[in-house]
PyMOL Python script that loads the backbone (N, CA, C, O; Angstrom):
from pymol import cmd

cmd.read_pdbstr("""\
ATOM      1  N   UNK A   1      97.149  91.260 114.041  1.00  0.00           N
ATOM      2  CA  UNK A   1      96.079  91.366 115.015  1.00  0.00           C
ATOM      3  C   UNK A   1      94.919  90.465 114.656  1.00  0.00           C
ATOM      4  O   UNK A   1      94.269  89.743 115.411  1.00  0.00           O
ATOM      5  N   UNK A   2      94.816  90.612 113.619  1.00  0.00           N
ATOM      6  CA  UNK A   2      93.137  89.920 113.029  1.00  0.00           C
ATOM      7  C   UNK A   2      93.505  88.707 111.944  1.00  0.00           C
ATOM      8  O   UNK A   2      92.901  88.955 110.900  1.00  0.00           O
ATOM      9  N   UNK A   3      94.195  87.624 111.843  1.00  0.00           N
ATOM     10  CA  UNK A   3      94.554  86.996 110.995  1.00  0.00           C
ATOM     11  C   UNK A   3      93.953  86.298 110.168  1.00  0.00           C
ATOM     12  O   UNK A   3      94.519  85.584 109.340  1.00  0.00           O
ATOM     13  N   UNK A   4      92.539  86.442 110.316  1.00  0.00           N
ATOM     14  CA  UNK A   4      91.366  86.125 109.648  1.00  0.00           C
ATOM     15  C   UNK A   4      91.005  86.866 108.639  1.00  0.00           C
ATOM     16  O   UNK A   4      90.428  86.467 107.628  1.00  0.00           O
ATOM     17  N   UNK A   5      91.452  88.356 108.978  1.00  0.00           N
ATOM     18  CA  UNK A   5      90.815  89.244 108.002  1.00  0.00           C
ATOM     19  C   UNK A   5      91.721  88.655 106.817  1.00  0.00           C
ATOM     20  O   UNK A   5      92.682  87.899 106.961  1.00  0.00           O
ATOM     21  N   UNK A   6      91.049  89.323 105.239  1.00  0.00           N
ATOM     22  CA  UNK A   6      91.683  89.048 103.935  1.00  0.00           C
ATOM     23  C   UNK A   6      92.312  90.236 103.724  1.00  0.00           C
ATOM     24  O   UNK A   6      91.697  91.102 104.346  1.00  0.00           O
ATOM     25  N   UNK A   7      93.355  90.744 103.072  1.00  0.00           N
ATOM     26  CA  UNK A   7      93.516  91.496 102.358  1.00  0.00           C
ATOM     27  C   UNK A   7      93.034  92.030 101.591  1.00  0.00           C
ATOM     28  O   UNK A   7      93.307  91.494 100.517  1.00  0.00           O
ATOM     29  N   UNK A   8      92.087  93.289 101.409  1.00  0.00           N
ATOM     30  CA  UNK A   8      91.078  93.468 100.186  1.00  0.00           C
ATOM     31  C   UNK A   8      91.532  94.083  99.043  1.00  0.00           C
ATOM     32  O   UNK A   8      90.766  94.040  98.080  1.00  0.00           O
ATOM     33  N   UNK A   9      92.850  94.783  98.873  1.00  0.00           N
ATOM     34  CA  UNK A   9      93.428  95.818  98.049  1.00  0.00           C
ATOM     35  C   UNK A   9      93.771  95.167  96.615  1.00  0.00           C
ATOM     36  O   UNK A   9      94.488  94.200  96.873  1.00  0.00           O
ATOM     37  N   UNK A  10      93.624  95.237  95.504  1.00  0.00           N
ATOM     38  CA  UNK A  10      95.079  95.024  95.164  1.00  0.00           C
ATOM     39  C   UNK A  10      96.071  95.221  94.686  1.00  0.00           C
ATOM     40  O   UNK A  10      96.239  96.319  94.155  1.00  0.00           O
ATOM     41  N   UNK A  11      97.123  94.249  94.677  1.00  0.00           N
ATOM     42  CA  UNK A  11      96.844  92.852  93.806  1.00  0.00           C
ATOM     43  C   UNK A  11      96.163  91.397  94.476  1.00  0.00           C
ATOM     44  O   UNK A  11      95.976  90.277  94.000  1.00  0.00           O
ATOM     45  N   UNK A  12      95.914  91.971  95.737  1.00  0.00           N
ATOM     46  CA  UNK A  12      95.810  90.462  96.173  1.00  0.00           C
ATOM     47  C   UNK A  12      94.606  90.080  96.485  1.00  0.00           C
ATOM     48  O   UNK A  12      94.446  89.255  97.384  1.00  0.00           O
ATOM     49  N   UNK A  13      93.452  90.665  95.731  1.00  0.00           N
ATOM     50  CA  UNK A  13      92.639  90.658  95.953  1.00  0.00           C
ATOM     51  C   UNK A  13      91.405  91.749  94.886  1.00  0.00           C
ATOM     52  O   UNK A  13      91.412  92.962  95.094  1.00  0.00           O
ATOM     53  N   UNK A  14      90.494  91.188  93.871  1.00  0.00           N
ATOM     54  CA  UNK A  14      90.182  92.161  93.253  1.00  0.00           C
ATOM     55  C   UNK A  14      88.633  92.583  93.291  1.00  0.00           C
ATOM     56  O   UNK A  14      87.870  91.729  92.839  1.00  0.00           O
ATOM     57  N   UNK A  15      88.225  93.421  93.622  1.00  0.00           N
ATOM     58  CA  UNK A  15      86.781  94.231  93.537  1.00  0.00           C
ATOM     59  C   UNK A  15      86.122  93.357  94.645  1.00  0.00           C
ATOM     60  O   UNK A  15      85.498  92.349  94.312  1.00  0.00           O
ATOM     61  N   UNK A  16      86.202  93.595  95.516  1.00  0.00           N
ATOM     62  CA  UNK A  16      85.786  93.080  96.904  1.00  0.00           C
ATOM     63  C   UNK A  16      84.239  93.355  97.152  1.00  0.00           C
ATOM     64  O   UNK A  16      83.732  94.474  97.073  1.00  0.00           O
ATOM     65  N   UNK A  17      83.496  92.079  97.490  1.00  0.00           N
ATOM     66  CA  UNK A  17      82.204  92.184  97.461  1.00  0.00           C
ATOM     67  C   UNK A  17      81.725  92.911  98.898  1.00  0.00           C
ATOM     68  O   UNK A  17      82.510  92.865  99.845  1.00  0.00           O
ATOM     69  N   UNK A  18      80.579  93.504  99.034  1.00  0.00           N
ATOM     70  CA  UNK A  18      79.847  93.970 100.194  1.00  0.00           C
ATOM     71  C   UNK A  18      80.315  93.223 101.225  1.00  0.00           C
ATOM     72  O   UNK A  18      81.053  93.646 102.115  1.00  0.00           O
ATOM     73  N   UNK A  19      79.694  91.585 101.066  1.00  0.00           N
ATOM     74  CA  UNK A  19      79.948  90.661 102.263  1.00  0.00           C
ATOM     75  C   UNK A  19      81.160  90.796 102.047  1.00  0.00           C
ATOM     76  O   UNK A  19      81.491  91.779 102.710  1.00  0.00           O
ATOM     77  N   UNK A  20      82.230  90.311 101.395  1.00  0.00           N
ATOM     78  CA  UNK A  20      83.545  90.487 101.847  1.00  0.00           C
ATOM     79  C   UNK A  20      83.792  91.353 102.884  1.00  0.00           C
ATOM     80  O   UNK A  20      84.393  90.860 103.838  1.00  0.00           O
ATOM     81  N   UNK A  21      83.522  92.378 102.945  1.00  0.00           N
ATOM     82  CA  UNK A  21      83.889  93.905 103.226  1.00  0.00           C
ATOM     83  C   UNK A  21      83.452  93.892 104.733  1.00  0.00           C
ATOM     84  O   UNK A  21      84.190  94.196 105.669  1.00  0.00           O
ATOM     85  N   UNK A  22      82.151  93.496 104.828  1.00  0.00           N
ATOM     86  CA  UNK A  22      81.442  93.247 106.192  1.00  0.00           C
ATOM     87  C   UNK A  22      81.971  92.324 106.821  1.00  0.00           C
ATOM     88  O   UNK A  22      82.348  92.698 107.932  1.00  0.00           O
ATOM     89  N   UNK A  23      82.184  91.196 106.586  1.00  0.00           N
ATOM     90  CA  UNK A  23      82.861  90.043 106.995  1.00  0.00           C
ATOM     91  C   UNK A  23      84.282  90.251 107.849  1.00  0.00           C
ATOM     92  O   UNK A  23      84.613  89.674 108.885  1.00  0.00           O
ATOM     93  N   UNK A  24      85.036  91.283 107.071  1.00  0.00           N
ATOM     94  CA  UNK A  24      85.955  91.930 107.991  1.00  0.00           C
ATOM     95  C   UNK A  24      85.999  92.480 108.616  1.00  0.00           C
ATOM     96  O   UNK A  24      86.875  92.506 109.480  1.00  0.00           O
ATOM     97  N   UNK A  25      84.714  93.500 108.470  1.00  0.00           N
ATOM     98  CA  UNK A  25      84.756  94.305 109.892  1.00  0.00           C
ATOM     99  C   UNK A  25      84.029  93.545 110.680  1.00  0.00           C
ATOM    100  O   UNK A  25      84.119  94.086 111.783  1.00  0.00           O
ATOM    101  N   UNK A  26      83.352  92.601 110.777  1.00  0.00           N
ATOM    102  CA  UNK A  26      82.781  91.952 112.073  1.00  0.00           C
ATOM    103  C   UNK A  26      84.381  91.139 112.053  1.00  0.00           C
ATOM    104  O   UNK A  26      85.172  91.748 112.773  1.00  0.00           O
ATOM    105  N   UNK A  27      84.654  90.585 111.749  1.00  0.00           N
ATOM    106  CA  UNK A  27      85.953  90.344 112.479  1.00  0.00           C
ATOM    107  C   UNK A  27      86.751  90.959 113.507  1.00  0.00           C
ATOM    108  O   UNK A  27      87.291  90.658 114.572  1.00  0.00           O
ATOM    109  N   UNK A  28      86.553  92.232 112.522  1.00  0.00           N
ATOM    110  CA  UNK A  28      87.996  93.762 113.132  1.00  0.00           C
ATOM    111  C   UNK A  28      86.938  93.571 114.689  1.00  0.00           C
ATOM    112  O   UNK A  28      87.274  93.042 115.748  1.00  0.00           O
ATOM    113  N   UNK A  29      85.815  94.111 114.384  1.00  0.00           N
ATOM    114  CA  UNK A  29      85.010  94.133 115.918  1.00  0.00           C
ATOM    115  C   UNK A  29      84.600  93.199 116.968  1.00  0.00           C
ATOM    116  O   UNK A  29      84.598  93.582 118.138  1.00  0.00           O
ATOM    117  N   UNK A  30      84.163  91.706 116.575  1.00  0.00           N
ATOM    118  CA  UNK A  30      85.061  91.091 117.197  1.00  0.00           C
ATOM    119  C   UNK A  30      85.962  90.605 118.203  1.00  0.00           C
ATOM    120  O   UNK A  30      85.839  90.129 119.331  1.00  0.00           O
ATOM    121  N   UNK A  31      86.952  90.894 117.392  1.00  0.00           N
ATOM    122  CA  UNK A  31      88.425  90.750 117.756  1.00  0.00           C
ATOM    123  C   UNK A  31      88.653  91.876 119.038  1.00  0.00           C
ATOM    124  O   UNK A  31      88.809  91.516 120.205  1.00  0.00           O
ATOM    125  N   UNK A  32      88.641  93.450 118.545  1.00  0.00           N
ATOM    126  CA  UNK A  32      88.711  94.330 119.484  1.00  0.00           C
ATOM    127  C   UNK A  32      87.653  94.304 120.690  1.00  0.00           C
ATOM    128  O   UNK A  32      87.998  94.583 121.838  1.00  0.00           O
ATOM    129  N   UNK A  33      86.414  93.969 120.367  1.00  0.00           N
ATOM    130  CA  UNK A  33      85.438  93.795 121.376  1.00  0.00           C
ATOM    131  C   UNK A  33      85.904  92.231 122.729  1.00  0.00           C
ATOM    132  O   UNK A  33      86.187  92.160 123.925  1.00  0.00           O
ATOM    133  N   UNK A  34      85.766  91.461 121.805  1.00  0.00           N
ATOM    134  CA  UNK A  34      86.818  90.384 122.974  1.00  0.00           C
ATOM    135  C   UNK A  34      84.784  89.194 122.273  1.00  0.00           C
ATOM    136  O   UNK A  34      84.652  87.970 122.310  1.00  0.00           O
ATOM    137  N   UNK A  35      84.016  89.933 121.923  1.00  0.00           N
ATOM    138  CA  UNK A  35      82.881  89.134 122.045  1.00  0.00           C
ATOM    139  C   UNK A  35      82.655  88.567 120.592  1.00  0.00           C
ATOM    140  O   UNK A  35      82.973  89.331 119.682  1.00  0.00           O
ATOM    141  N   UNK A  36      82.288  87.671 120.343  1.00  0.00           N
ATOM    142  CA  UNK A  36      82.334  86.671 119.284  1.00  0.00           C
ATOM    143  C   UNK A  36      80.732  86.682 118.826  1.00  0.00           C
ATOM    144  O   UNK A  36      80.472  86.202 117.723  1.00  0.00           O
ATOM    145  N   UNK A  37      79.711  87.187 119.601  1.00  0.00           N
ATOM    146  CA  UNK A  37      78.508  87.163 119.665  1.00  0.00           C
ATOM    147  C   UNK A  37      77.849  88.294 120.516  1.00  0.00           C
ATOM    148  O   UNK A  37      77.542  87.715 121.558  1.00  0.00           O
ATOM    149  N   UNK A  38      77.467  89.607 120.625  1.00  0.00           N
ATOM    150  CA  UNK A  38      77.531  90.334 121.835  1.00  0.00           C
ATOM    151  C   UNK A  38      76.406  90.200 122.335  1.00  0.00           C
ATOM    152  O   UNK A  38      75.487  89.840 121.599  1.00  0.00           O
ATOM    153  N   UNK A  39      76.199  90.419 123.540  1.00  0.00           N
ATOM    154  CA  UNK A  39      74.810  90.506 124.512  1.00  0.00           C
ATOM    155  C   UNK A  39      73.470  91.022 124.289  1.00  0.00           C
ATOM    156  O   UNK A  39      73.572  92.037 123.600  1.00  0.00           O
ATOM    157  N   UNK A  40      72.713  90.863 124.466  1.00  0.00           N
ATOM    158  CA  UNK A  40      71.744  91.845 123.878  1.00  0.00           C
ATOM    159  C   UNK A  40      71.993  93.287 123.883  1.00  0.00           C
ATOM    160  O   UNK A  40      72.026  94.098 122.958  1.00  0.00           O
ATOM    161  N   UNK A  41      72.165  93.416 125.169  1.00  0.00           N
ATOM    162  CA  UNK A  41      72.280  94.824 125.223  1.00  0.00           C
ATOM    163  C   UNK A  41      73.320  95.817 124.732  1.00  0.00           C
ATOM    164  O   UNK A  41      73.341  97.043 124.630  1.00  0.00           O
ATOM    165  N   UNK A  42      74.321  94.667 124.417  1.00  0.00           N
ATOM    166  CA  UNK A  42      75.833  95.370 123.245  1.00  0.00           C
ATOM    167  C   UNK A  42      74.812  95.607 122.365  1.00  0.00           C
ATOM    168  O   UNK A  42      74.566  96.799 122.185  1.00  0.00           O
ATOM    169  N   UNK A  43      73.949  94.577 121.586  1.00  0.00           N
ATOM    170  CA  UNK A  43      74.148  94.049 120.126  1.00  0.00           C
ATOM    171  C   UNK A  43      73.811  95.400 119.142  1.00  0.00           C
ATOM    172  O   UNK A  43      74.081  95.391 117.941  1.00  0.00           O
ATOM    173  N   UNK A  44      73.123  96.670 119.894  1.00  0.00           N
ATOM    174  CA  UNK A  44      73.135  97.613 119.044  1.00  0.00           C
ATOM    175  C   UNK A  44      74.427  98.540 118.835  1.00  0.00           C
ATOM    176  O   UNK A  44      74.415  99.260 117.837  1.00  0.00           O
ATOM    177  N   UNK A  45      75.482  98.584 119.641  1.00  0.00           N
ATOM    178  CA  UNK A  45      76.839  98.859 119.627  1.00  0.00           C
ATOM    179  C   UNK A  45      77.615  98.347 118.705  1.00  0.00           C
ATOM    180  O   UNK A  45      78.348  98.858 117.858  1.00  0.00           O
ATOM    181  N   UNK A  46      77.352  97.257 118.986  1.00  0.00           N
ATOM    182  CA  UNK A  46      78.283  95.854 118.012  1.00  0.00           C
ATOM    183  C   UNK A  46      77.835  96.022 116.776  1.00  0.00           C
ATOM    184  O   UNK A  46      78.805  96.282 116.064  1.00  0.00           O
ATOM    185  N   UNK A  47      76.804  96.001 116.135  1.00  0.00           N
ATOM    186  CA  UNK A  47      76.128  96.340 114.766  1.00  0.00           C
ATOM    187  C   UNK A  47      76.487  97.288 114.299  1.00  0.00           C
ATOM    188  O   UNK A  47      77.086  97.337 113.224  1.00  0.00           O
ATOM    189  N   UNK A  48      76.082  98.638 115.294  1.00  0.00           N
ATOM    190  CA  UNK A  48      76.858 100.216 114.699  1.00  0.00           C
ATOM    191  C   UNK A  48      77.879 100.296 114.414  1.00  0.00           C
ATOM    192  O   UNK A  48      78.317 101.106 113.597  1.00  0.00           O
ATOM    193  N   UNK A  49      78.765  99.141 115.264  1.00  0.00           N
ATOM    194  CA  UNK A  49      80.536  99.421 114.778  1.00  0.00           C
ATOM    195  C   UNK A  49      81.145  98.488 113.631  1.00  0.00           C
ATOM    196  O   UNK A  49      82.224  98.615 113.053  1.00  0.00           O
ATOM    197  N   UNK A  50      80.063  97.425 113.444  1.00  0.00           N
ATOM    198  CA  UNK A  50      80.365  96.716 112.290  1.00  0.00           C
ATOM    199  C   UNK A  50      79.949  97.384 110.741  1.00  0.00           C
ATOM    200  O   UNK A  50      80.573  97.107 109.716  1.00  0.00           O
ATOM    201  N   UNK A  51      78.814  98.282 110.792  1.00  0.00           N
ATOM    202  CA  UNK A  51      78.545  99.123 109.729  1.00  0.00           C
ATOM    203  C   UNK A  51      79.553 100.009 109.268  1.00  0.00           C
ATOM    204  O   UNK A  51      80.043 100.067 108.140  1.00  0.00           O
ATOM    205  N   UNK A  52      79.889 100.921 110.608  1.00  0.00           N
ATOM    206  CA  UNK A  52      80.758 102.112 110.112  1.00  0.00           C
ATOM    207  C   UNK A  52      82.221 101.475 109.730  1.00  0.00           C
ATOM    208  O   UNK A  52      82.893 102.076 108.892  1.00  0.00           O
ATOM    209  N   UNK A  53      82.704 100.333 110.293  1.00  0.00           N
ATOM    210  CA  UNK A  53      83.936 100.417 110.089  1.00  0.00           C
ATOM    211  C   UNK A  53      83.619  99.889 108.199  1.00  0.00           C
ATOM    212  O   UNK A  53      84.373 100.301 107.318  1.00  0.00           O
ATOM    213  N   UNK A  54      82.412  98.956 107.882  1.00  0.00           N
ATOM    214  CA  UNK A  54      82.405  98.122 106.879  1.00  0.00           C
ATOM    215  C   UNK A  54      82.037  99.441 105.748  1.00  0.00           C
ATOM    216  O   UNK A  54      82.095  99.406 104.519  1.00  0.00           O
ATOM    217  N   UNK A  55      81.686 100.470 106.561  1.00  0.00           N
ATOM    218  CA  UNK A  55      81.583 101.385 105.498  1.00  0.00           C
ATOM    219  C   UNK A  55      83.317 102.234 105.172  1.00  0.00           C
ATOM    220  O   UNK A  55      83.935 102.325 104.112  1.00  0.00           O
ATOM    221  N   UNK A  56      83.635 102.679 106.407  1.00  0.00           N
ATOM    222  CA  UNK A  56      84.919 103.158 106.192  1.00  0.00           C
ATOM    223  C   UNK A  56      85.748 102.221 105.481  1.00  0.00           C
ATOM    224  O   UNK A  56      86.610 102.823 104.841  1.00  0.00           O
ATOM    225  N   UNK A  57      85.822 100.677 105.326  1.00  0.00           N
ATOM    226  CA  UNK A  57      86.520 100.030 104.750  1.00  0.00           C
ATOM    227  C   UNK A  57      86.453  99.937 103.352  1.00  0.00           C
ATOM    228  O   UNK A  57      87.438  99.420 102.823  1.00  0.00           O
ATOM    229  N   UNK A  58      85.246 100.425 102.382  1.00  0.00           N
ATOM    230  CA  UNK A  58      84.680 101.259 101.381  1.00  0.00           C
ATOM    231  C   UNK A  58      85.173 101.874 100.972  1.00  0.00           C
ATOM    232  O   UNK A  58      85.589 101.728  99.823  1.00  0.00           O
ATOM    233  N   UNK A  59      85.364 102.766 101.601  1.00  0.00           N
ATOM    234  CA  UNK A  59      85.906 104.059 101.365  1.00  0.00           C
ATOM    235  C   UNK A  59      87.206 104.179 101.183  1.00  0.00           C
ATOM    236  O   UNK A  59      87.611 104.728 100.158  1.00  0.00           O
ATOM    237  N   UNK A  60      88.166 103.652 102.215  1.00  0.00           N
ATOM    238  CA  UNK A  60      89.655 103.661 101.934  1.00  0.00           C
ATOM    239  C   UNK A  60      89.433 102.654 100.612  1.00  0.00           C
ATOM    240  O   UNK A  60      89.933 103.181  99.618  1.00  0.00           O
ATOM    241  N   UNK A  61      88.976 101.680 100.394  1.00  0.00           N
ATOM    242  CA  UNK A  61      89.289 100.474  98.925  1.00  0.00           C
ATOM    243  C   UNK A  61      88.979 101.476  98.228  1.00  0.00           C
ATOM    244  O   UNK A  61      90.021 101.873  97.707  1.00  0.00           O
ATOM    245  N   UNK A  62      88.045 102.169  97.898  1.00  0.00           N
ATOM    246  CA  UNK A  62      87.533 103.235  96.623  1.00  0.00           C
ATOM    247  C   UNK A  62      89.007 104.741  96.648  1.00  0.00           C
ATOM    248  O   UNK A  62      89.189 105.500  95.696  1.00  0.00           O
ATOM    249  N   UNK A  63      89.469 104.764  97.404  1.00  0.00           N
ATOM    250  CA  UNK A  63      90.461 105.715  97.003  1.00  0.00           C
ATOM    251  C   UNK A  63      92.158 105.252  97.269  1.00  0.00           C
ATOM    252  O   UNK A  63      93.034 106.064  96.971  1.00  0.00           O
ATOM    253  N   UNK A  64      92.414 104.299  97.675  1.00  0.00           N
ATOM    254  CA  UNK A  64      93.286 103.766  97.403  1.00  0.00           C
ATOM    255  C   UNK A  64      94.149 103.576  96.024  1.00  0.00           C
ATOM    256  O   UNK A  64      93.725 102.912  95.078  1.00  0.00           O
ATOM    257  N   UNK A  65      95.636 104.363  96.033  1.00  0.00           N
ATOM    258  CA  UNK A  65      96.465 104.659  94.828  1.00  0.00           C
ATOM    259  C   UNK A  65      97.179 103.656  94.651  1.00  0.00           C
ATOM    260  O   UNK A  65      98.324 104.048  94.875  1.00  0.00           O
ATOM    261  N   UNK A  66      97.215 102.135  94.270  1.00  0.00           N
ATOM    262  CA  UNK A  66      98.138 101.071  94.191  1.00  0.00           C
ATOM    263  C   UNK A  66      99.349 101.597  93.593  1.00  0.00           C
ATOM    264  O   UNK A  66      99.128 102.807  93.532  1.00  0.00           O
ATOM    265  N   UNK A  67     100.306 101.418  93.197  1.00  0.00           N
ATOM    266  CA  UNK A  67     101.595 101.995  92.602  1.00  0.00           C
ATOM    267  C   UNK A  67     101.438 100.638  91.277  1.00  0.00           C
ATOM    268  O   UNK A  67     101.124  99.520  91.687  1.00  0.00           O
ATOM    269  N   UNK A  68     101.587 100.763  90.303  1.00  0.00           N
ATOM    270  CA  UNK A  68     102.104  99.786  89.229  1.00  0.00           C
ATOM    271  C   UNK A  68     100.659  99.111  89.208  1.00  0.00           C
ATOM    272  O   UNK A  68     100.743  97.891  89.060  1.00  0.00           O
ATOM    273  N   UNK A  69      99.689  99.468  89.291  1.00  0.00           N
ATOM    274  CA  UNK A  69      98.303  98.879  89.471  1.00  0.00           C
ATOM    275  C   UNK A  69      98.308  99.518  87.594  1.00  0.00           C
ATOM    276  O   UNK A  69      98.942 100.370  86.972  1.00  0.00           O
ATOM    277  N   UNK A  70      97.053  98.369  87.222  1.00  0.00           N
ATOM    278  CA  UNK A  70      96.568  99.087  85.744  1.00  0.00           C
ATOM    279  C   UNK A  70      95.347 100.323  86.241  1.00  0.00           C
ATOM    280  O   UNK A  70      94.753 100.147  87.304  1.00  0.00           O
ATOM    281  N   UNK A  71      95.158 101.105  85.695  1.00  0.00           N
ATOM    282  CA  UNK A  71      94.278 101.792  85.748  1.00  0.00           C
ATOM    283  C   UNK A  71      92.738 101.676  84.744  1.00  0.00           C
ATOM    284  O   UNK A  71      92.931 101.316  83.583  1.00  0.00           O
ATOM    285  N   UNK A  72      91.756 101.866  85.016  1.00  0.00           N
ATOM    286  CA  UNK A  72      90.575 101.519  84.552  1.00  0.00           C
ATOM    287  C   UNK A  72      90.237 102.891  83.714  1.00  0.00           C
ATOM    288  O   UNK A  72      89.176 102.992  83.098  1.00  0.00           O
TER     289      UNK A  72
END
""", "prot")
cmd.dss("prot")
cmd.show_as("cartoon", "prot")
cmd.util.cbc("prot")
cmd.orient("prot")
């Protein structure tokens, strides 16, 4: 769907910065929105959905169980 986004997990990818993280979800939103830039009157929609997803994307990386991963 989003072939831009990176993979943040890993192995393919290790300790993923904030902007990383954000960077994808304005992608993810975006992409699903159809708008590349939103209107004014989106732009507080578009922001809210780039936060929560960049936060939910946080959240799954922080509890994510890799299999054969080293552990810290």
């Amino acid at each position: 769907m989003c072939r831009s986004i990176q993979t943040l997990r890993p192995p393919f990818h290790d300790e993923p910065t904030p902007e990383e993280i954000r960077a994808a979800a304005l992608q993810y939103v975006r992409k699903v929105s159809g708008f590349h830039r939103p209107a004014p009157h989106n732009a507080e929609a578009f922001n809210a959905a780039v936060d929560e997803i960049a936060h939910a994307t946080e959240h799954l990386l922080g509890h994510l169980v890799v299999r054969g991963a080293a552990h810290a």
